[in-house]
N, C-alpha and C positions, 0 to 999 in steps of 0.2 A: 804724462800729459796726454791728453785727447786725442787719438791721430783725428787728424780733420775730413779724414778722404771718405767722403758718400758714396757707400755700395746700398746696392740692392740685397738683402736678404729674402730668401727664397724657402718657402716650405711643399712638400709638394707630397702628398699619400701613396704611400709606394700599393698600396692596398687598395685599388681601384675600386674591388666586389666589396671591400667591406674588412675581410681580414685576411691573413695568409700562413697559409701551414706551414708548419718549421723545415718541411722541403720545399714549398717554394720561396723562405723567408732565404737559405743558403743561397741559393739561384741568384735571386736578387744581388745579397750582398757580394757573390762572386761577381755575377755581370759587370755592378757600378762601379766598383772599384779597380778603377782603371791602373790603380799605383799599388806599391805594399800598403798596409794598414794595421791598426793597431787593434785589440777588438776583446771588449771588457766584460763580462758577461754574469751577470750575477744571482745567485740561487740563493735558495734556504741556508744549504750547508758551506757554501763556501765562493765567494768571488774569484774570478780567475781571467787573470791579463795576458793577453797572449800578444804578438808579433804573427800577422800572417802574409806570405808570399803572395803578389798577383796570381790572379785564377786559379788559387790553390782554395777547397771548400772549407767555413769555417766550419767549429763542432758546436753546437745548439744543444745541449742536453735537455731533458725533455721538464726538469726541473724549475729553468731558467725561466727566471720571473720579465725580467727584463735586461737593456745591453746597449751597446753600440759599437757602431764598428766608425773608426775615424783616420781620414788623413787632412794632407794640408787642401785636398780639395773639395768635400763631403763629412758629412757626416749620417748614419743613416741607423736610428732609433727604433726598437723593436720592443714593444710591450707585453706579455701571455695575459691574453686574455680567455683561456681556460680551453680545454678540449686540444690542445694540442693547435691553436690558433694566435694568430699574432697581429694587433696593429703596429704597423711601419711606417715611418717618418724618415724623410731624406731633408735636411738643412745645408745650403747651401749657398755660394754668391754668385749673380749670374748677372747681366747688365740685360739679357733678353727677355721680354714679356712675352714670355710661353704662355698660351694659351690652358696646358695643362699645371699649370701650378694652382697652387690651391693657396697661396697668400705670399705678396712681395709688399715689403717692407723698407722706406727709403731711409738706412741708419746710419751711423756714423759709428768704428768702431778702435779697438783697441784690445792687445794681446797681454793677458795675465798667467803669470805662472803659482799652481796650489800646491804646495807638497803634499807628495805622497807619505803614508805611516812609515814611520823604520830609518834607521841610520845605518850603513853600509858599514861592518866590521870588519870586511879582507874577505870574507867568506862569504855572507849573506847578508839582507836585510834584518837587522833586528831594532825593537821598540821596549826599554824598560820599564815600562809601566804594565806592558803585555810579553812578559816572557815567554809564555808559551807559546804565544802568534806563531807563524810562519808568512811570510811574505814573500810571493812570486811575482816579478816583473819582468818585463823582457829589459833585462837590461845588459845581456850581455855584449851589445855593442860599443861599451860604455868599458875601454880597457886604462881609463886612466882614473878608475876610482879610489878616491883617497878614504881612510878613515873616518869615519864621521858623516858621508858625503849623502845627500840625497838626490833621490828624484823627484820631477814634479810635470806634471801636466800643463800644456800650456793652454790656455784656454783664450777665446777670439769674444769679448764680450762687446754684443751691439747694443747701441742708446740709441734713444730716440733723439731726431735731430729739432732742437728748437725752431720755432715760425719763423725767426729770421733767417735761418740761412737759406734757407732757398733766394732769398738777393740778397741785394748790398743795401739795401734801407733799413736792414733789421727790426725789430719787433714794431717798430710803429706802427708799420705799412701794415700791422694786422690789426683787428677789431679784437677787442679785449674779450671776446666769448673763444677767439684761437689761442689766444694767451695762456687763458684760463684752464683750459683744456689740455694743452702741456703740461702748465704746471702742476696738474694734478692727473697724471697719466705715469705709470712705471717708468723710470730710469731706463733701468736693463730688459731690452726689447725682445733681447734671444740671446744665446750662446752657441757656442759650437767648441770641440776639442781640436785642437791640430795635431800636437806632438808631444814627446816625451822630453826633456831638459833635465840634465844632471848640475848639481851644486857641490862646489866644495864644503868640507865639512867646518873647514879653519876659518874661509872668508867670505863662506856663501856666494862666490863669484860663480859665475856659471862655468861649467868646464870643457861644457858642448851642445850644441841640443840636435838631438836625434832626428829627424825625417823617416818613415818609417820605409821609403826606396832606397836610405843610404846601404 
């Protein structure tokens, strides 16, 4: 169901000039990330998920097309846009109208969990349709994985909130060109990642979900 609670979604240019070099793209993501995080990072030859410690520096390979680094209070998006250059994105919920953000969004949202590729064998990740795969997740804080079991990401997805809820008259109180205009305006406003969540493998029950400062 819908959570009903209206946050603010917040986007804001971590790239003031324009873009940011992959040493000061590190910088950044050490500074903001006040907590541990999670931090995905993806190239030509291979995706790779890591767990990193507060103010500890992530690694940025110089490959690395794009990424993110996520906890439960940030998320902050990094694109190559060639020469060794990056635009940066911070997504986030903030109830303050900072003067520096660069777009807030009044949504309403709700937490989904994606599985990850692979089924947990006792030893590793693996996926039968891709034998060869290898899958690396940080999941070793995960000591009660059963056979079968997955991981999944849990994702924070935000909707636009319809012209009624801002009162209690609901859509009347508005003129059918605000109607109109919902209705035919995206669903899904933004996302953001939070966490990692492990699944049994027998009853797909959840068996924990991770925080990346536990």
């Amino acid at each position: 169901m819908l959570n009903k609670n209206i946050v603010n979604l917040c986007t804001r240019n971590l790239a003031e000039a324009g873009l940011l070099s992959a040493v000061e793209l590190v910088v950044k993501i050490r500074i903001l990330m006040e907590r541990d995080y999670f931090l995905i990072v993806e190239a030509v030859e291979k995706v790779d998920f890591f767990q990193i410690k507060k103010g500890a520096s992530p690694s940025i390979p110089p490959s690395a097309f794009e990424g993110r680094a996520f906890n439960e209070e940030r998320e902050i998006r990094f694109f190559n846009s060639g020469s060794d250059s990056f635009q940066v994105w911070e997504v986030f919920q903030s109830e303050a109208n900072d003067n520096y953000l660069n777009e807030i969004r009044r949504v309403s949202f709700m937490d989904r969990d994606y599985f990850l590729i692979g089924e947990w064998d006792g030893k590793r990740f693996f996926e039968s349709r891709f034998p060869a795969a290898r899958y690396s997740y940080p999941s070793d804080h995960f000591t009660e994985l059963t056979s079968g079991a997955r991981l999944s990401i849990t994702v924070r997805e935000y909707r636009n909130t319809n012209p009624g809820s801002k009162t209690d008259k609901g859509w009347t109180s508005y003129a059918a060109t605000d109607v109109n205009e919902f209705l035919n305006s995206p669903i899904l406003a933004g996302h953001r990642f939070l966490r990692v969540t492990a699944f049994s493998g027998n009853t797909q029950g959840k068996l924990g979900q991770y925080y990346a400062d536990n």
